[in-house]
C-alpha positions in Angstrom: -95.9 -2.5 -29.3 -94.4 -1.4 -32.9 -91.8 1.1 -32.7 -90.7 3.0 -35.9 -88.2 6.3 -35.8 -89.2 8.7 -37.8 -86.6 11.2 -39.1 -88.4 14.8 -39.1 -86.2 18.0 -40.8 -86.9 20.3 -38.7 -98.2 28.3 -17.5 -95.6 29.8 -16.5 -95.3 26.8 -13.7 -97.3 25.9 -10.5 -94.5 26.0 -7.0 -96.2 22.6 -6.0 -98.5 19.8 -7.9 -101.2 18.6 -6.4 -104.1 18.1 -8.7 -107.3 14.9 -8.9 -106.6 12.1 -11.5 -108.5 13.2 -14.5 -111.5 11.4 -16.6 -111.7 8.1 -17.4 -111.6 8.8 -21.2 -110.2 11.5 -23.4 -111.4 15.4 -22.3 -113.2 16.8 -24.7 -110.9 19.8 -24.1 -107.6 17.8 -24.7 -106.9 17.9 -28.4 -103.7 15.8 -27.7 -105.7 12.8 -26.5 -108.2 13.3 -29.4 -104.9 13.3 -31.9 -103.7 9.8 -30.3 -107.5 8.1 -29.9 -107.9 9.1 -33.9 -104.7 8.0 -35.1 -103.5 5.3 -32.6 -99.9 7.0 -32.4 -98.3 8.9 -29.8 -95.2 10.8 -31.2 -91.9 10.5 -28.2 -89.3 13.0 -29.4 -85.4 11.3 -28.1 -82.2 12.6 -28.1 -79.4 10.3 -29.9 -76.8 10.7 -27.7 -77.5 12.3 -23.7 -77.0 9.7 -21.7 -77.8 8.1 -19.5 -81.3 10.0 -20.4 -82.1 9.7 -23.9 -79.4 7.7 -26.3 -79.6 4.8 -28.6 -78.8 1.5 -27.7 -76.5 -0.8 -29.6 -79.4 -1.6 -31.8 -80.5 1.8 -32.7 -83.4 2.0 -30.0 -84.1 4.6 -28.3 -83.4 3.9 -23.8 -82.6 5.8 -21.0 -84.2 7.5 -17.9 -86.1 9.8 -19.7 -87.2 7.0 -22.0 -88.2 5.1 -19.1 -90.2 7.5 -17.3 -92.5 8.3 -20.7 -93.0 4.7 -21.3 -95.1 4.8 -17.8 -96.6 8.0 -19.3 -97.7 5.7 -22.9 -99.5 3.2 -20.9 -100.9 5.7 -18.9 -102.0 7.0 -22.4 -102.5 4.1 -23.9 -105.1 2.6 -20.6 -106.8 6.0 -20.4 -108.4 5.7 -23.8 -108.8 2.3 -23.8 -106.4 1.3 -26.6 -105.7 -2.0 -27.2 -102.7 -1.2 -29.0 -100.8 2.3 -29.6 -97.8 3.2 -31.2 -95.1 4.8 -29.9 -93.2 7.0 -32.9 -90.0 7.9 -32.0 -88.8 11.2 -33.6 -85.2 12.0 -32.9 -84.8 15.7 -31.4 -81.6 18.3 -30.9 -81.1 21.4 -28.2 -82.3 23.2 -31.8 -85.0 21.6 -32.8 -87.1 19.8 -29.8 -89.2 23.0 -28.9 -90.5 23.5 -32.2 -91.3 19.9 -32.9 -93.1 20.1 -29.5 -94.9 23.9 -30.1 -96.3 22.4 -33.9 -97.5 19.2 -32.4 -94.6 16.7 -34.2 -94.2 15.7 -31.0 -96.6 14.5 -27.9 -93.7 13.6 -25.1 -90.3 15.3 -25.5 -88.1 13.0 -23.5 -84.8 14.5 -23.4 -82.8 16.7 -21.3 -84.7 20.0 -21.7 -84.3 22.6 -19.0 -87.7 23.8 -17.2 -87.3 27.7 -17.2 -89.4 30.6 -17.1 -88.4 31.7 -20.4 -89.6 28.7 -22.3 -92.8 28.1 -20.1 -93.7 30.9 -23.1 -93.7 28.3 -26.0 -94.2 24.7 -23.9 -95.4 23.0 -21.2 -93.1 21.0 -18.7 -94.0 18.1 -16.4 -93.3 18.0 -12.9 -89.5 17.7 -12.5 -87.3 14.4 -13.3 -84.1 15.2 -12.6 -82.3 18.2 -11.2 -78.5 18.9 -12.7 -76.5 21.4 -12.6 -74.4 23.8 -14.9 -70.8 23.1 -15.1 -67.3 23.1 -16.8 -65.7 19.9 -18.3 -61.7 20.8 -19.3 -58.5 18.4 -19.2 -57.1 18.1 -16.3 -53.6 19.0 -17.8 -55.3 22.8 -18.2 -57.9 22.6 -15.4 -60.7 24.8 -15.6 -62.1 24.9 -12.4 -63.9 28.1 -12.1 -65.5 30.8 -14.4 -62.8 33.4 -13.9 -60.1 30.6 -15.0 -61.6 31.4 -18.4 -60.5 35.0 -19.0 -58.2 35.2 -22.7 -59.5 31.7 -23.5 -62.1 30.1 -25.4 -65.0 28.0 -24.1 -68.1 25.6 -26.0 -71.6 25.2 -24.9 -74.1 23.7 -27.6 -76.0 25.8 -29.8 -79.9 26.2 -28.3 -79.0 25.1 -24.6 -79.3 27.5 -21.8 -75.3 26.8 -20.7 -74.7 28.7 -23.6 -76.8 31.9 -22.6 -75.5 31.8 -19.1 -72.0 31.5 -20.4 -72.8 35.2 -22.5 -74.3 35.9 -18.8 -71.7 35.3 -16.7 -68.9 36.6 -19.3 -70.7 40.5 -18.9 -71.6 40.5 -15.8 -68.2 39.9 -14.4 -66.2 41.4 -16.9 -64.2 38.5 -18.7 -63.2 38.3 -21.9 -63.5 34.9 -22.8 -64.6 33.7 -26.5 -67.8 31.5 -26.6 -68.4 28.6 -29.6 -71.8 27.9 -30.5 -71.4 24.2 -30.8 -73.5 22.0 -33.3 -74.1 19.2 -30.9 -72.8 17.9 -27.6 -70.1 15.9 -29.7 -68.4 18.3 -31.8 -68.5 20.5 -28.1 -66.4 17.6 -26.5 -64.2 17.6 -29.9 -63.3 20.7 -29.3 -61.7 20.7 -25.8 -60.4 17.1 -27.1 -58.5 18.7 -30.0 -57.5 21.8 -27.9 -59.5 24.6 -30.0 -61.6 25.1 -26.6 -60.6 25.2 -23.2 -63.7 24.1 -21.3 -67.4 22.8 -22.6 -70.3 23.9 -20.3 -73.0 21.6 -19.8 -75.5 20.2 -17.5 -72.6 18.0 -14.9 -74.7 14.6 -15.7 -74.1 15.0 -19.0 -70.4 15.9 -18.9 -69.4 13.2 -16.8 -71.3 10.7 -19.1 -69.3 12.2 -21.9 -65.7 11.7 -19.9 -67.3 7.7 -19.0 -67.8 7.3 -23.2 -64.2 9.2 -24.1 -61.7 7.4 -25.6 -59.5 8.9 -22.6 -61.5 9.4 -19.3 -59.0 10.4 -17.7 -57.4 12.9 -18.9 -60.4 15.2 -18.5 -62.5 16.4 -15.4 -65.3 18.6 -13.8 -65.8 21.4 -12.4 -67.0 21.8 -8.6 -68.2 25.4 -9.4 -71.8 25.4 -10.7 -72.8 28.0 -13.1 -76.9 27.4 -12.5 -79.2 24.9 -11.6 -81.0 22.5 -14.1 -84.1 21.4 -13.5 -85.4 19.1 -16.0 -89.2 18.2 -17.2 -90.7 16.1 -19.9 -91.6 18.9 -22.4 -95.0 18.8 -23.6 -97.7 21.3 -25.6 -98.2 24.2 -23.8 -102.0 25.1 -24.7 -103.4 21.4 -23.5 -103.6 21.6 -20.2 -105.4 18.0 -19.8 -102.7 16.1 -21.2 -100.5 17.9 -18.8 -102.5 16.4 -16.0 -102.0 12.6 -17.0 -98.6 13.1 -17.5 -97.7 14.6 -13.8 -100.3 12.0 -12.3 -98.5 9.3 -13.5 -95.5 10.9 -12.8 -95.7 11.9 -9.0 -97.3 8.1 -9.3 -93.7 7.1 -10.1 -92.7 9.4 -7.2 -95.4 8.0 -4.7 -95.4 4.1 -5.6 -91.0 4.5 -4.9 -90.7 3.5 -8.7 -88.4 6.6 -9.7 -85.6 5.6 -6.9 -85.9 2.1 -8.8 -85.7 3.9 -12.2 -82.6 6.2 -10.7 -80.4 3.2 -9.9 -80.9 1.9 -12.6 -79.6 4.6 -15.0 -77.7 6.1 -12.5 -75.7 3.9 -10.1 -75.8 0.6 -12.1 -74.3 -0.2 -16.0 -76.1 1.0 -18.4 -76.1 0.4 -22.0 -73.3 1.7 -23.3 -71.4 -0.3 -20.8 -71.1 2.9 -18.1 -71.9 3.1 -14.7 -72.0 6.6 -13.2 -71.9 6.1 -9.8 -74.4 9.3 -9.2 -76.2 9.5 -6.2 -79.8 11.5 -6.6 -79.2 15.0 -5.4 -80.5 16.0 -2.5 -83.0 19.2 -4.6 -84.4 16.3 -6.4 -85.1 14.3 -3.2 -87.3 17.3 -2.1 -88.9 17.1 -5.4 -89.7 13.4 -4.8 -91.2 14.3 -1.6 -93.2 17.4 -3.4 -93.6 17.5 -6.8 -92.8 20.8 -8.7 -93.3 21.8 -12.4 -91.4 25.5 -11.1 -89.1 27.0 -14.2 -87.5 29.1 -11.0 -83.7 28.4 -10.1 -84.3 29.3 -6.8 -87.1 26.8 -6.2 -84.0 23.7 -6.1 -81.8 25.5 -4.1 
């Protein structure tokens, strides 16, 4: 399979999935299947740096358990029109851009670590869940930051178009603490500022913090709050007016979940090395156990709680 990355400038969801395996060849109705048949491409938007999800590799390739998890989706693809060969285009993605790119049709698969909520059910599709995180506070351990209210007079990062940054704003009115919130950039320049002491704490999905402290120069000097400000519950993002190509991707997924590949795919990004030369030690949360056991594509909180 050729792989080129392509730089590119920039339903609300069912409670349970339980649907038949779909056609044998494209729908008529599925204009995403058309696009790949015509053009023998499918475009899989990445993110450069969450890992273990979606990172690159020492030799610029795209890998991680996101990654993984749409590679069974290609072939799925790739055997349901009856391609002898197909393209994956990998198009790099941030918290900014990814939902556009996926709303214009830039990009089939997003294959990141995009949040499955209610609010953006409105401009995309999601899969049945992958992974189920959880909102928290990274801080040094010299100035710990264990809870929200240990925020009030200080300032605290989230990244720009993420929604740890909205419940930050959230959290900051509804209980009355004056704290002051920086939109970062990216992840990196989040972590730069709690490194460099011009932010206190960085909110972020708790997977993706402690896979920051595993890559810092210093690990431990920095650490993790136990208090969770939401839950996470994350999808491959897809278009949200082709409800075909929805079905092949969540019937190869809950395949994944059925066949006891995803545990297989979950130790291996999560409780072995990775590259990158980490090893996270995680051990799959019991809300995404349940979703193993019954698939959900739900954008509500309270559905992993």
């Amino acid at each position: 399979m050729r792989r080129r990355v392509l730089a590119l400038t920039a339903v609300a969801g069912c409670a349970l999935w339980a649907g038949p395996l779909a056609a044998a060849d494209a729908p008529a109705d599925s204009f995403t299947l058309r696009k790949i048949r015509e053009v023998g491409v499918i475009s899989i938007g990445y993110r450069e740096a969450s890992v273990p999800f979606s990172y690159l590799d020492e030799q610029q390739r795209p890998v991680g358990y996101s990654m993984a998890i749409c590679d069974h989706v290609v072939q799925a693809v790739k055997a349901r029109l009856g391609l002898r060969e197909l393209e994956s285009r990998y198009v790099p993605v941030s918290s900014a851009t990814r939902i556009p790119l996926v709303s214009n049709g830039s990009v089939d698969l997003e294959c990141g670590v995009t949040t499955n909520n209610i609010e953006r059910q409105r401009k995309v599709a999601f899969s049945v869940t992958t992974f189920v995180a959880a909102s928290k506070l990274l801080s040094k351990k010299t100035q710990p930051v264990a809870r929200i209210d240990d925020l009030r007079g200080k300032a605290v990062t989230s990244t720009v178009g993420t929604t740890s940054l909205r419940y930050l704003q959230e959290l900051a009115d509804e209980r009355g603490i004056a704290m002051r919130i920086i939109a970062a950039k990216d992840d990196a320049e989040a972590f730069r500022l709690v490194e460099t002491g011009r932010a206190a704490a960085y909110a972020m999905d708790d997977v993706l913090l402690r896979g920051t402290i595993a890559a810092a120069r210093k690990p431990d000097d920095y650490m993790v709050s136990d208090e969770a400000l939401s839950v996470e519950p994350y999808g491959i993002m897809l278009n949200r007016d082709d409800p075909e190509f929805k079905r092949l991707v969540d019937d190869t997924i809950v395949g994944l979940f059925k066949s006891g590949e995803i545990h297989r795919l979950y130790r291996r990004w999560f409780q072995s090395q990775i590259p990158g030369g980490i090893n996270l030690a995680l051990p799959m949360h019991p809300a995404m156990r349940r979703v193993v056991d019954k698939p959900t594509d739900s954008g509500d909180p309270a559905h992993y709680r």
